[in-house]
mmCIF file as gemmi writes it, N, C-alpha and C atoms, coordinates in Angstrom:
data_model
loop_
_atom_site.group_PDB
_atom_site.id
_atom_site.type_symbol
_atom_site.label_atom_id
_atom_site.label_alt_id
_atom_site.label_comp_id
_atom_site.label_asym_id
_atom_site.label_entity_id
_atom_site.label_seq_id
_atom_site.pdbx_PDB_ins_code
_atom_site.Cartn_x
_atom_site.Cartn_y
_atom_site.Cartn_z
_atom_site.occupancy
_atom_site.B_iso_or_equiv
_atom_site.pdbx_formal_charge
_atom_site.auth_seq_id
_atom_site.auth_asym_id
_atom_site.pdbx_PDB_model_num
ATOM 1 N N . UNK Axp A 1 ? 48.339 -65.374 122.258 1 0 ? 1 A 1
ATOM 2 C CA . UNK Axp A 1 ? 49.518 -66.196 122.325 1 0 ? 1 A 1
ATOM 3 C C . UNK Axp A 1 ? 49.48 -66.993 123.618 1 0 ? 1 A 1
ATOM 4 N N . UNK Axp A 2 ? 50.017 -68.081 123.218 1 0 ? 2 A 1
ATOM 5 C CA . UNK Axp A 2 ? 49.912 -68.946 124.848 1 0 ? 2 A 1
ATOM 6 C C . UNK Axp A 2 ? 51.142 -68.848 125.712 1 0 ? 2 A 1
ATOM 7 N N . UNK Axp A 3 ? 51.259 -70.095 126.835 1 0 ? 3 A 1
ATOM 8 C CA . UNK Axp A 3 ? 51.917 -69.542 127.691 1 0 ? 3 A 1
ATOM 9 C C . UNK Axp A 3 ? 53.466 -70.234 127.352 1 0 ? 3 A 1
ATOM 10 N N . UNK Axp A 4 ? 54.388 -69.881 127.173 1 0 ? 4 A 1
ATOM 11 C CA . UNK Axp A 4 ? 55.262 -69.971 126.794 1 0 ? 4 A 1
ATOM 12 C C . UNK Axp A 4 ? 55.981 -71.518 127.2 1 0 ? 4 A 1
ATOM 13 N N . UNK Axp A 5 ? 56.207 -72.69 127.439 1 0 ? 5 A 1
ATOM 14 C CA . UNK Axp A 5 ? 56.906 -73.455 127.909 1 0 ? 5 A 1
ATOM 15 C C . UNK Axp A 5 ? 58.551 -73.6 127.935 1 0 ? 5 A 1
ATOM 16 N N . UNK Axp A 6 ? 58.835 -74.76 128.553 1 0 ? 6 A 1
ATOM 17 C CA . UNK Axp A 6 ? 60.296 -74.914 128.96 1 0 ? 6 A 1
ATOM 18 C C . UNK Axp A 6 ? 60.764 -76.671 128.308 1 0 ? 6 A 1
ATOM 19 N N . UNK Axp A 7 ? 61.996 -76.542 128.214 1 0 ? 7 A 1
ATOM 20 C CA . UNK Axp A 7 ? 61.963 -77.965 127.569 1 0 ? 7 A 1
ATOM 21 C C . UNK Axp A 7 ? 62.277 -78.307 129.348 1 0 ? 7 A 1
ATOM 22 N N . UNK Axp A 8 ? 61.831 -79.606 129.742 1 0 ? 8 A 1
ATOM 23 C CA . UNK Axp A 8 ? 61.696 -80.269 130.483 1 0 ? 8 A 1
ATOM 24 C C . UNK Axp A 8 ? 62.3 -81.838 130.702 1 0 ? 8 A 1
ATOM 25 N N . UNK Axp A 9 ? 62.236 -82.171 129.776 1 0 ? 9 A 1
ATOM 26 C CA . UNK Axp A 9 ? 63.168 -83.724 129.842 1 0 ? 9 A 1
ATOM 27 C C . UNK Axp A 9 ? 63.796 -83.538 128.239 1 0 ? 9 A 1
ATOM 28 N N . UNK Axp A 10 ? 64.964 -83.932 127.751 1 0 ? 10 A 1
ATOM 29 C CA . UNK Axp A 10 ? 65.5 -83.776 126.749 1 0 ? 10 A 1
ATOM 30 C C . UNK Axp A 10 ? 64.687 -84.792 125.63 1 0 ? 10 A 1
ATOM 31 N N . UNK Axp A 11 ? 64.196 -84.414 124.877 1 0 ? 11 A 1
ATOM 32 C CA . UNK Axp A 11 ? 63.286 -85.437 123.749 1 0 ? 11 A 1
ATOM 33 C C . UNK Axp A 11 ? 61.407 -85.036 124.04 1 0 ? 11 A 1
ATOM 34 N N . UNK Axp A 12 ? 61.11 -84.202 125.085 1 0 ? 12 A 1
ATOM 35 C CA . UNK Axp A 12 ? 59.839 -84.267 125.578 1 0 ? 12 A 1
ATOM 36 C C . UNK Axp A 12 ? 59.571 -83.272 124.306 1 0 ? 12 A 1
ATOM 37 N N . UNK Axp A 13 ? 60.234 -82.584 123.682 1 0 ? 13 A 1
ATOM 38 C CA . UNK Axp A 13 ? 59.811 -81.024 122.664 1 0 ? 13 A 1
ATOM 39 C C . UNK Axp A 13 ? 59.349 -81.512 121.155 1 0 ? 13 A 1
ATOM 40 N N . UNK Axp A 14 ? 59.471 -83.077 120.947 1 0 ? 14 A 1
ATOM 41 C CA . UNK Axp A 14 ? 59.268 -82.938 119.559 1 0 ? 14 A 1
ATOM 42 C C . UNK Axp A 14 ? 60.342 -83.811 118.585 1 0 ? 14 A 1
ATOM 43 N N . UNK Axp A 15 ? 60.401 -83.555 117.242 1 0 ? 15 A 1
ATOM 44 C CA . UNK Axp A 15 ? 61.462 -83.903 116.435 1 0 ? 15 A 1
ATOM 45 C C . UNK Axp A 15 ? 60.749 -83.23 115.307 1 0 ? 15 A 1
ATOM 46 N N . UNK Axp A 16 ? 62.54 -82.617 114.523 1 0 ? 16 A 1
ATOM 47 C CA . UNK Axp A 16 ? 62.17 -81.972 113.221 1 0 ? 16 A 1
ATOM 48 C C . UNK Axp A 16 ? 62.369 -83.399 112.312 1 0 ? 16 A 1
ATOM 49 N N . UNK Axp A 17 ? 62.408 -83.543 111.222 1 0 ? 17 A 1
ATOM 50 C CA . UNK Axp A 17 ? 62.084 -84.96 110.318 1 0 ? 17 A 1
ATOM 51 C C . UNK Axp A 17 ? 62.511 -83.906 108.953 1 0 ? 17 A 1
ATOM 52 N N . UNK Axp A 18 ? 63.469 -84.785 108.339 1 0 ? 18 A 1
ATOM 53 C CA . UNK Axp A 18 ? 63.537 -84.236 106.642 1 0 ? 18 A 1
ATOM 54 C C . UNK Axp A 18 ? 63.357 -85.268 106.194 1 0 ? 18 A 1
ATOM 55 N N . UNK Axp A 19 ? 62.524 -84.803 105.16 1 0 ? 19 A 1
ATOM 56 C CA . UNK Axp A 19 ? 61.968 -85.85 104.091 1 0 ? 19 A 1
ATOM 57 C C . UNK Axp A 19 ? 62.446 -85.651 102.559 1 0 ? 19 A 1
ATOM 58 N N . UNK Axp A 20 ? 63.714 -85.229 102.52 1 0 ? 20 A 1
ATOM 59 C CA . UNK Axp A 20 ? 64.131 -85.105 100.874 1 0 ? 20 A 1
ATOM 60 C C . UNK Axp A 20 ? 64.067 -85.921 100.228 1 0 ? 20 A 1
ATOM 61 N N . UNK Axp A 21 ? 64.345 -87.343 100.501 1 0 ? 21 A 1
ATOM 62 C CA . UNK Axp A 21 ? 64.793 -88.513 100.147 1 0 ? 21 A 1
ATOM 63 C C . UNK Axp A 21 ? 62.936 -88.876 99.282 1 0 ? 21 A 1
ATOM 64 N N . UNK Axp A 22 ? 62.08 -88.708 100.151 1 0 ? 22 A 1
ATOM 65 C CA . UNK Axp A 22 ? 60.861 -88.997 99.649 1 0 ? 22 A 1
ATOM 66 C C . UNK Axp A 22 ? 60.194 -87.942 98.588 1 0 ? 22 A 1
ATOM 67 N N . UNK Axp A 23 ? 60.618 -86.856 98.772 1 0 ? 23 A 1
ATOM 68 C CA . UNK Axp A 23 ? 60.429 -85.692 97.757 1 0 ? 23 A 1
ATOM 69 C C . UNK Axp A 23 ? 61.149 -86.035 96.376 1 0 ? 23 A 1
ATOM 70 N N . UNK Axp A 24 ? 61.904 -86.421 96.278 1 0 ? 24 A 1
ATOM 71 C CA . UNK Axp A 24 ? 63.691 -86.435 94.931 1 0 ? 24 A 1
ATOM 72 C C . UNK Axp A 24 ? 62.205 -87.596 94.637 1 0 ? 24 A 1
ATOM 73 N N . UNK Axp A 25 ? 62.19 -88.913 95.14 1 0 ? 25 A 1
ATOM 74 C CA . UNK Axp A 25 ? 61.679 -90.065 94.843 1 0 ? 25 A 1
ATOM 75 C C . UNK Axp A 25 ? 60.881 -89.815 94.294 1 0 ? 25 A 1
ATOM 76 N N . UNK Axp A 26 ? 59.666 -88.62 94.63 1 0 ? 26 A 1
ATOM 77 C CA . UNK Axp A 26 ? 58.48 -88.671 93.637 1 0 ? 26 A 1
ATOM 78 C C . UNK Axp A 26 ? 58.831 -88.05 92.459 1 0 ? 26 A 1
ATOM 79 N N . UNK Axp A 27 ? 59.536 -87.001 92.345 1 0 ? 27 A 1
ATOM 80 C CA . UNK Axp A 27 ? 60.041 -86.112 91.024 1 0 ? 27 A 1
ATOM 81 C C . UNK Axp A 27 ? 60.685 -86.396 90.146 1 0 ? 27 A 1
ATOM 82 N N . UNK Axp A 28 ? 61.022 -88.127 90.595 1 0 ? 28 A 1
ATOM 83 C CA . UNK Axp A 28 ? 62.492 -89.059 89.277 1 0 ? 28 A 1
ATOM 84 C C . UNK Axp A 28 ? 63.371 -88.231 89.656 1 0 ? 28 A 1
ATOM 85 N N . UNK Axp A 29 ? 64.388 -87.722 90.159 1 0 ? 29 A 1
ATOM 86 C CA . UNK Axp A 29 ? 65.367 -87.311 90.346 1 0 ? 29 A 1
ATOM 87 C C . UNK Axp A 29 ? 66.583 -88.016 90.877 1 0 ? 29 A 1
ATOM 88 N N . UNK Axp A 30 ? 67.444 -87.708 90.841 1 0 ? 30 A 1
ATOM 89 C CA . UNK Axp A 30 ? 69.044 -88.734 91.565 1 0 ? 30 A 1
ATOM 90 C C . UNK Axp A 30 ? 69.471 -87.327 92.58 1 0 ? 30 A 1
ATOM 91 N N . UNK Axp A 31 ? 69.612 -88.241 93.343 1 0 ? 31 A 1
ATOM 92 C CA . UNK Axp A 31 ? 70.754 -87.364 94.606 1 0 ? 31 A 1
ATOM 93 C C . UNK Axp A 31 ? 71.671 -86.574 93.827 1 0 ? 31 A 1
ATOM 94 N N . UNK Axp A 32 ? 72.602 -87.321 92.761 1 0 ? 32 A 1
ATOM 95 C CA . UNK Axp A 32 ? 74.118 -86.615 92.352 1 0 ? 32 A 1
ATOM 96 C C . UNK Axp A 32 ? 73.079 -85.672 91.555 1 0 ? 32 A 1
ATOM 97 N N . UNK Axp A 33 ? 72.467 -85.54 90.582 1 0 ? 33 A 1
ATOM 98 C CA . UNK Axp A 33 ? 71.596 -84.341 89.83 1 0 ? 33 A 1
ATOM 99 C C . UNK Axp A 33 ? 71.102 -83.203 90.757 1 0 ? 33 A 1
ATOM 100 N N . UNK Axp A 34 ? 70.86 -83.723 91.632 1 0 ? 34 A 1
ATOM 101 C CA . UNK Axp A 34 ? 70.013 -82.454 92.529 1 0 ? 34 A 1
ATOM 102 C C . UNK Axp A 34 ? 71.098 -81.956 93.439 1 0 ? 34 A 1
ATOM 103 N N . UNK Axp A 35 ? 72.337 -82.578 93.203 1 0 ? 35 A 1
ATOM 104 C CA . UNK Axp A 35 ? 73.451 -82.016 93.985 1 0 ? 35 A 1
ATOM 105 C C . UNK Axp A 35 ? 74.103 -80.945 92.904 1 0 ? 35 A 1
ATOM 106 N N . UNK Axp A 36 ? 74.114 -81.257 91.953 1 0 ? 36 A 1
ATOM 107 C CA . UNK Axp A 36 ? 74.683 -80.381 90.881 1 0 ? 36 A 1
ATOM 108 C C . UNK Axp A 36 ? 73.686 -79.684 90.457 1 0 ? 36 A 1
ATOM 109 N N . UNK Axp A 37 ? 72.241 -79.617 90.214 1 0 ? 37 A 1
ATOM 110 C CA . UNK Axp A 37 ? 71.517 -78.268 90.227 1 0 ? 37 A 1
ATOM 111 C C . UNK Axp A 37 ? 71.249 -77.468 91.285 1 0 ? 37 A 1
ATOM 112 N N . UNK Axp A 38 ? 71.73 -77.658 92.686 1 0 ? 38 A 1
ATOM 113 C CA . UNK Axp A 38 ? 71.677 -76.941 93.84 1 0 ? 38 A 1
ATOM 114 C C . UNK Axp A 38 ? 73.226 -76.725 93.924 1 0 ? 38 A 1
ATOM 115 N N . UNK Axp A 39 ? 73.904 -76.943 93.061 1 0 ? 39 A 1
ATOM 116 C CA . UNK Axp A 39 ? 75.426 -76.017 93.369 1 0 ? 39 A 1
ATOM 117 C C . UNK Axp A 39 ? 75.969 -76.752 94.612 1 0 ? 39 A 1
ATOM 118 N N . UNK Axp A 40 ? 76.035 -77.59 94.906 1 0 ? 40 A 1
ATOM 119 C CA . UNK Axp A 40 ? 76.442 -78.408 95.781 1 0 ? 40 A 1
ATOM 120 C C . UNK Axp A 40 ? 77.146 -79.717 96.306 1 0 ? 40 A 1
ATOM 121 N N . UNK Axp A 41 ? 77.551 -80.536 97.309 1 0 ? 41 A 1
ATOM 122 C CA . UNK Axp A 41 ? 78.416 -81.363 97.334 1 0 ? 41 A 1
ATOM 123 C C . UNK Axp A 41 ? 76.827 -81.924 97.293 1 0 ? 41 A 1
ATOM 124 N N . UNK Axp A 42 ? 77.711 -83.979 96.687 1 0 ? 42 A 1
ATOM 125 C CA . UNK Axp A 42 ? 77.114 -85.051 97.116 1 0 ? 42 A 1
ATOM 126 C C . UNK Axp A 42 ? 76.332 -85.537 98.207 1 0 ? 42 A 1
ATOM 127 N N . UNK Axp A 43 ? 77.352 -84.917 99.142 1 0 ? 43 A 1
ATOM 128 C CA . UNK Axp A 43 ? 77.65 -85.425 100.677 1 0 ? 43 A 1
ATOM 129 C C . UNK Axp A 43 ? 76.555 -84.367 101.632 1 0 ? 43 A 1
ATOM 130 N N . UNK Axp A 44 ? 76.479 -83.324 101.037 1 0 ? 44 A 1
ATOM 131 C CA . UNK Axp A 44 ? 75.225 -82.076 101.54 1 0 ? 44 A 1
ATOM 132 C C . UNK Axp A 44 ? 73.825 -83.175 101.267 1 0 ? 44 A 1
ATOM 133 N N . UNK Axp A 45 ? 73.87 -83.501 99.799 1 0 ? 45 A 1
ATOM 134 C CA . UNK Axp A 45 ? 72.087 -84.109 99.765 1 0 ? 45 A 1
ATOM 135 C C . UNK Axp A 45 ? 72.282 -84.962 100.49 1 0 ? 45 A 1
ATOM 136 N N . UNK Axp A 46 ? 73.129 -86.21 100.452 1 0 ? 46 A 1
ATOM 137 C CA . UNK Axp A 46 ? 73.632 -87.09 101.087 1 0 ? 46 A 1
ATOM 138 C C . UNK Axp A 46 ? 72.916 -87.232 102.764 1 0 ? 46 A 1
ATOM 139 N N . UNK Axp A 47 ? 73.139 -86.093 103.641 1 0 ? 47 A 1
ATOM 140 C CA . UNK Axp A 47 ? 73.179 -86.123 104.631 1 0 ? 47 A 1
ATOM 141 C C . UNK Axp A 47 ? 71.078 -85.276 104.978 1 0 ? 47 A 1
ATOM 142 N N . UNK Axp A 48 ? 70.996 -84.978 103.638 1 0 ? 48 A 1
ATOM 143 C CA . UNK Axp A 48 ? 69.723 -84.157 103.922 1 0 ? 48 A 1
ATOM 144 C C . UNK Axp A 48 ? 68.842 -85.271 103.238 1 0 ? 48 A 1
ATOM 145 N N . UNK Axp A 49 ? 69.097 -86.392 102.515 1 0 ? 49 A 1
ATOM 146 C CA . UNK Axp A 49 ? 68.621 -87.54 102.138 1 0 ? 49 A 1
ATOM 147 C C . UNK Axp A 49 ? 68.293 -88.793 103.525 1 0 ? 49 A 1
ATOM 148 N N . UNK Axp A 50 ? 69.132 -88.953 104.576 1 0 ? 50 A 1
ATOM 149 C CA . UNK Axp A 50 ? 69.529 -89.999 105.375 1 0 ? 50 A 1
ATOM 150 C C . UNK Axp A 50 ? 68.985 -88.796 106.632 1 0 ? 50 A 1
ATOM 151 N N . UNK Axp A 51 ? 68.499 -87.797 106.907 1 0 ? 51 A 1
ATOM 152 C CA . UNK Axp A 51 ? 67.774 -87.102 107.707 1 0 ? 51 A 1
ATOM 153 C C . UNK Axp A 51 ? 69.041 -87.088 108.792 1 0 ? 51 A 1
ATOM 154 N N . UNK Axp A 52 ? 69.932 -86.769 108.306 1 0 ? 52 A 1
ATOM 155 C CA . UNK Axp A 52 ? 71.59 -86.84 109.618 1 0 ? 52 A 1
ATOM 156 C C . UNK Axp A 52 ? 72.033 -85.205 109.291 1 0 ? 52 A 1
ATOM 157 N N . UNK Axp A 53 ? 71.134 -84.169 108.557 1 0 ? 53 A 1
ATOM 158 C CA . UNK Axp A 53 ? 71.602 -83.023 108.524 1 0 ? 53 A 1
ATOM 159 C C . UNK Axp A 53 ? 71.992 -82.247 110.106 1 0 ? 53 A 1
ATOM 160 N N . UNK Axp A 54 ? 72.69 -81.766 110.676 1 0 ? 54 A 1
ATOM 161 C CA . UNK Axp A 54 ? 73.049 -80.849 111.94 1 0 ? 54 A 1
ATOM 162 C C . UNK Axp A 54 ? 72.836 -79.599 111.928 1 0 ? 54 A 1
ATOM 163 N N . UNK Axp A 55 ? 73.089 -79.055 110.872 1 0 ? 55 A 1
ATOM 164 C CA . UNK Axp A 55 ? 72.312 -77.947 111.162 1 0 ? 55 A 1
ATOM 165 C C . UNK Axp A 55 ? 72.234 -77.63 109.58 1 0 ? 55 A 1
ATOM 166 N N . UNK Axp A 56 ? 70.702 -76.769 109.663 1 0 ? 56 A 1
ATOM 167 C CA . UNK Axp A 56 ? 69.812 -76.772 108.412 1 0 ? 56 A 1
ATOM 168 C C . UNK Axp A 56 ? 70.446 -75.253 107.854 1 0 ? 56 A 1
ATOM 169 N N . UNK Axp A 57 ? 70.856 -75.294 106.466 1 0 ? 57 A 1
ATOM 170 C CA . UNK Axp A 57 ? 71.268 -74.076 106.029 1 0 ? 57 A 1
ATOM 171 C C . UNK Axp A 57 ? 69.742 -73.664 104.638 1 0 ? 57 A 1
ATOM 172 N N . UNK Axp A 58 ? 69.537 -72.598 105.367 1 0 ? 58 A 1
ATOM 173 C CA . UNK Axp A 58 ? 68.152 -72.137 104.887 1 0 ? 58 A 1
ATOM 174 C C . UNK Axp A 58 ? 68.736 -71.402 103.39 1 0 ? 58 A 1
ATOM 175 N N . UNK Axp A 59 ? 70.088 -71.294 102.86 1 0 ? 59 A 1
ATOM 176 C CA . UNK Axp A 59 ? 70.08 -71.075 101.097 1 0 ? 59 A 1
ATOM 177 C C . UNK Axp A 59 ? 69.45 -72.238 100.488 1 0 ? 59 A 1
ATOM 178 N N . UNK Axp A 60 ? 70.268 -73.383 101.088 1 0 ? 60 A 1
ATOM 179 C CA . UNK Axp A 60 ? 70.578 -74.607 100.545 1 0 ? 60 A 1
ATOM 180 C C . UNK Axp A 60 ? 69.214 -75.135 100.359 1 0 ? 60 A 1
ATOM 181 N N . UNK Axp A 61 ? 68.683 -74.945 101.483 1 0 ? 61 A 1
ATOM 182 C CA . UNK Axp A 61 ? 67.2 -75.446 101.716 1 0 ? 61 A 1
ATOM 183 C C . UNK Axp A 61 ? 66.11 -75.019 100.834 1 0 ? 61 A 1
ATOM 184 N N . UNK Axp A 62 ? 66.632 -73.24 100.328 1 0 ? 62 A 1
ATOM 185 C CA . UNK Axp A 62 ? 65.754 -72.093 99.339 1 0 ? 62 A 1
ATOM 186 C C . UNK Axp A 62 ? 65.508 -73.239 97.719 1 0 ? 62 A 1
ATOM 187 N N . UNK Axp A 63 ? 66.931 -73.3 97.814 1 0 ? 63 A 1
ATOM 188 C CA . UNK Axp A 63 ? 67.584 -73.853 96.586 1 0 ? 63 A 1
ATOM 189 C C . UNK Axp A 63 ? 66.813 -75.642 96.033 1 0 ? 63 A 1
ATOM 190 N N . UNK Axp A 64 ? 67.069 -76.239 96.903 1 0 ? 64 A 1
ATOM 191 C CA . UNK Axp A 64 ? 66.23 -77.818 96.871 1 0 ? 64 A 1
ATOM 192 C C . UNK Axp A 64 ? 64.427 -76.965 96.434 1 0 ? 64 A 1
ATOM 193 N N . UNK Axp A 65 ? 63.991 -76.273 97.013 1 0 ? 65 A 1
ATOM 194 C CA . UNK Axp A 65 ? 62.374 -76.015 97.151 1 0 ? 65 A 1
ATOM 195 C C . UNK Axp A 65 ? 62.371 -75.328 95.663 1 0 ? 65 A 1
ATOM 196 N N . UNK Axp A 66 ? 63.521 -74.574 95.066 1 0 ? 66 A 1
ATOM 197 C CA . UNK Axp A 66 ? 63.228 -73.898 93.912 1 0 ? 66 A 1
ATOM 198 C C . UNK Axp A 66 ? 63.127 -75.119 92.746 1 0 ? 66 A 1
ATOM 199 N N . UNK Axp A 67 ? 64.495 -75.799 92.833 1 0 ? 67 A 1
ATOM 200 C CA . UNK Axp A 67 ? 64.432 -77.164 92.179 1 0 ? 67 A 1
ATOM 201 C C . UNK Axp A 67 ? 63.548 -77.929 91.758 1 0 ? 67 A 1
ATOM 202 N N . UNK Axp A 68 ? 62.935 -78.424 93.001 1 0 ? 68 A 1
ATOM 203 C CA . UNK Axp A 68 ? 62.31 -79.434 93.011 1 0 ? 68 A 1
ATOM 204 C C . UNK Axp A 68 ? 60.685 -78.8 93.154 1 0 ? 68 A 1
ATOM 205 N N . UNK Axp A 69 ? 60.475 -77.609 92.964 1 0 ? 69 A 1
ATOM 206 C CA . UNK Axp A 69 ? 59.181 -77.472 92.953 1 0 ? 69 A 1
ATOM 207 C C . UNK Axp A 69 ? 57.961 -77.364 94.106 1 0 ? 69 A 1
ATOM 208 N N . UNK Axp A 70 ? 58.967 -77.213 94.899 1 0 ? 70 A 1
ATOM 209 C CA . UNK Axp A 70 ? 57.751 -78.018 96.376 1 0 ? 70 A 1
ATOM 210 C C . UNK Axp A 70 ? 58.13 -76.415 97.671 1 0 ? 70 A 1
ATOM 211 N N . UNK Axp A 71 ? 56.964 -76.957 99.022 1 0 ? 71 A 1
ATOM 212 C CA . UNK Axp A 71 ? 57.141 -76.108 100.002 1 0 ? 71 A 1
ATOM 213 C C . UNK Axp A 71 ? 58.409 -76.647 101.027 1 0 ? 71 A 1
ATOM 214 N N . UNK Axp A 72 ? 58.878 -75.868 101.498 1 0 ? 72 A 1
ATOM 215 C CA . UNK Axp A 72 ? 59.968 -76.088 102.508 1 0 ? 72 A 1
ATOM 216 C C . UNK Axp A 72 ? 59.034 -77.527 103.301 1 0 ? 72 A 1
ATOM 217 N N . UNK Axp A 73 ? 57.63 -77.185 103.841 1 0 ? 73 A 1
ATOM 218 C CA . UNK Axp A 73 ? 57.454 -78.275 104.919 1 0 ? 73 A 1
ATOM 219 C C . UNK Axp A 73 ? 56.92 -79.646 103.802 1 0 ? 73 A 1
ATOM 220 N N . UNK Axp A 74 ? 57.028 -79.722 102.766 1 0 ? 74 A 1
ATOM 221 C CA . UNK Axp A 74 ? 57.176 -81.321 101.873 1 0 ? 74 A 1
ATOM 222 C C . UNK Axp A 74 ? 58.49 -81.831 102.276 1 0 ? 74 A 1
ATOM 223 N N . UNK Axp A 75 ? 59.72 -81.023 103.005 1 0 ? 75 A 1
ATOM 224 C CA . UNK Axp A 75 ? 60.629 -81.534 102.762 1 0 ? 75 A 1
ATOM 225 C C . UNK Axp A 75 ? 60.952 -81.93 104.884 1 0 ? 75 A 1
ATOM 226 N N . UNK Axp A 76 ? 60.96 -80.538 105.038 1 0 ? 76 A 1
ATOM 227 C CA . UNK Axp A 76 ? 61.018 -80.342 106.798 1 0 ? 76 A 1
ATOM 228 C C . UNK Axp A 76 ? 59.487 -80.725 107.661 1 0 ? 76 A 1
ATOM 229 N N . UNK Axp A 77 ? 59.536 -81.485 108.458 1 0 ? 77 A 1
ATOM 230 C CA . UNK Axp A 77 ? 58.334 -81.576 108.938 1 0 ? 77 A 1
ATOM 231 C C . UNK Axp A 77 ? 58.856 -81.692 110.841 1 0 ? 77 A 1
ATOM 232 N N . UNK Axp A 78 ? 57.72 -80.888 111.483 1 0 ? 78 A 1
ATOM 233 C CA . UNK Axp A 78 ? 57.379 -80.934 113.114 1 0 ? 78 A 1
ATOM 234 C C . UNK Axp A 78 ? 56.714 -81.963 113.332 1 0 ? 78 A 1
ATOM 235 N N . UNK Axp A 79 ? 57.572 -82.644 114.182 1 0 ? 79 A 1
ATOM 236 C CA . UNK Axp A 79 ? 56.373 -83.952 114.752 1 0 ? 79 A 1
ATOM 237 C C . UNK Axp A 79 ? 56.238 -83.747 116.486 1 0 ? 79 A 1
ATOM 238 N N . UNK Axp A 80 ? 55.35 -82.986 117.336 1 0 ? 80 A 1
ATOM 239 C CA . UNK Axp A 80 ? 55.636 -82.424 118.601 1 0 ? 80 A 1
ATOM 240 C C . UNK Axp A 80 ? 55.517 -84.381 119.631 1 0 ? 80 A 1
């Protein structure tokens, strides 16, 4: 294991990136459909579509990957 770091300037650590919007797109799917087979508001894909989610709820997240067929990181991606 390496040596552990510190965040150092605010933005120096990275960015997480959701990519639902490009996932739904390849599968033919609509936002309002994948809101109603994930048991969910509009305004949830909505915000996980436009990458403005605040904080990531890992059911919700279970739920899109069961759906739609895919791995959590097709949808979440690390860009350091």
């Amino acid at each position: 294991m390496g040596e552990l770091r510190s965040v150092v300037n605010l933005g120096s650590y990275g960015k997480v990136s959701i990519h639902l919007k490009e996932v739904i797109e390849q599968r033919g799917i609509t936002r309002y459909r994948l809101a109603k087979l994930a048991d969910t508001r509009f305004e949830v894909v909505e915000k996980w579509c436009s990458n403005t989610v605040e904080r990531i709820d890992s059911d919700v997240l279970a739920r899109f990957c069961y759906i739609l067929d895919c791995q959590i990181t097709d949808i979440i991606r690390y860009t350091p």
